[in-house]
N, C-alpha and C positions, 0 to 999 in steps of 0.2 A: 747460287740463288735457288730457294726450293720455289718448288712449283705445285699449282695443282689444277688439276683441269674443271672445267664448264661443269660435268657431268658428278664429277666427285663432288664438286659442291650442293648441287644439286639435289642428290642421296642425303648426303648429311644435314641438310636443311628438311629435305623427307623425314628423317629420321627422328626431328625433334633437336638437332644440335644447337647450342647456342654458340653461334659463330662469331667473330666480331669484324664482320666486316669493312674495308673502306674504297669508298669509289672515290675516283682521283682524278672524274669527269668535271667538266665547268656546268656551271647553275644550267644555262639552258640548253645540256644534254640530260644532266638529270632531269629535267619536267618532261619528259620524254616515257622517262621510267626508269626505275632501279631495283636491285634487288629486294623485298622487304628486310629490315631492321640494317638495312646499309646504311654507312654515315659518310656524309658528302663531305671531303677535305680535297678542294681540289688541288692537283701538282705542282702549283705556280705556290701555295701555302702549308704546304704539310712540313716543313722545315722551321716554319712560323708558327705551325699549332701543332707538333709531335707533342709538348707539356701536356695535351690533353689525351693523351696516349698513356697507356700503362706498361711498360716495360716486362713485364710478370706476366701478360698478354699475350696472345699469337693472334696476328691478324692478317687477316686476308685482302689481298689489296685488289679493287677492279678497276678498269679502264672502258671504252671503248673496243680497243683489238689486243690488248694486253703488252703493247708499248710503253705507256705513262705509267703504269699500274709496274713494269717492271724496274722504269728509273724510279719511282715511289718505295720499290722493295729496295734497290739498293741506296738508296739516302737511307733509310730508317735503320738498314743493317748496320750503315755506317755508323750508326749512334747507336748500334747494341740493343735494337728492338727484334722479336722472332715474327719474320713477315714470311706470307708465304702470297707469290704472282699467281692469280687467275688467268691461266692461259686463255685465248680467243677471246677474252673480253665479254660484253652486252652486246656484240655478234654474233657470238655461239650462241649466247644465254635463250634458254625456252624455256624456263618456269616462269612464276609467278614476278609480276614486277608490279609497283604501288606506284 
């Protein structure tokens, strides 16, 4: 499973990257806050809405502690999508949240 940490993402979001983030938290952790342009598919559905995934994609998956976010990476691997775990989750995270 690749990985990438809090801090990597963080840069490249500085940077100007277009990432294509997915947080894999339930509705009332995201109203809390999330990364901006993250898209909320929580863990109990993303097996349910991968169709809305693009394969040709690389996505980055968040959680909470980078638990969920890690079984997220491997289901989607399972079905041949290029994911990559945000280690520490929106517990490391210190940028910007919307």
């Amino acid at each position: 499973m690749k990985q990438i940490t809090v801090k990597e993402v963080e840069t490249l979001l500085n940077k100007g990257e277009n990432l294509n983030i997915i947080d894999v938290r339930e509705a009332d952790e995201i109203a809390a806050g999330k990364i901006p342009s993250a898209v909320n598919i929580p863990l109990s559905l993303v097996e349910f809405r991968m169709h809305e995934l693009d394969k040709s994609k690389e996505y980055i998956m968040v959680c909470r502690s980078g638990a969920r976010s890690g079984r997220a990476t491997q289901i989607l691997e399972d079905y041949g999508f290029n994911v990559i775990n945000m280690t520490g989750g929106m517990l490391a995270w210190e940028g910007i949240v919307e």
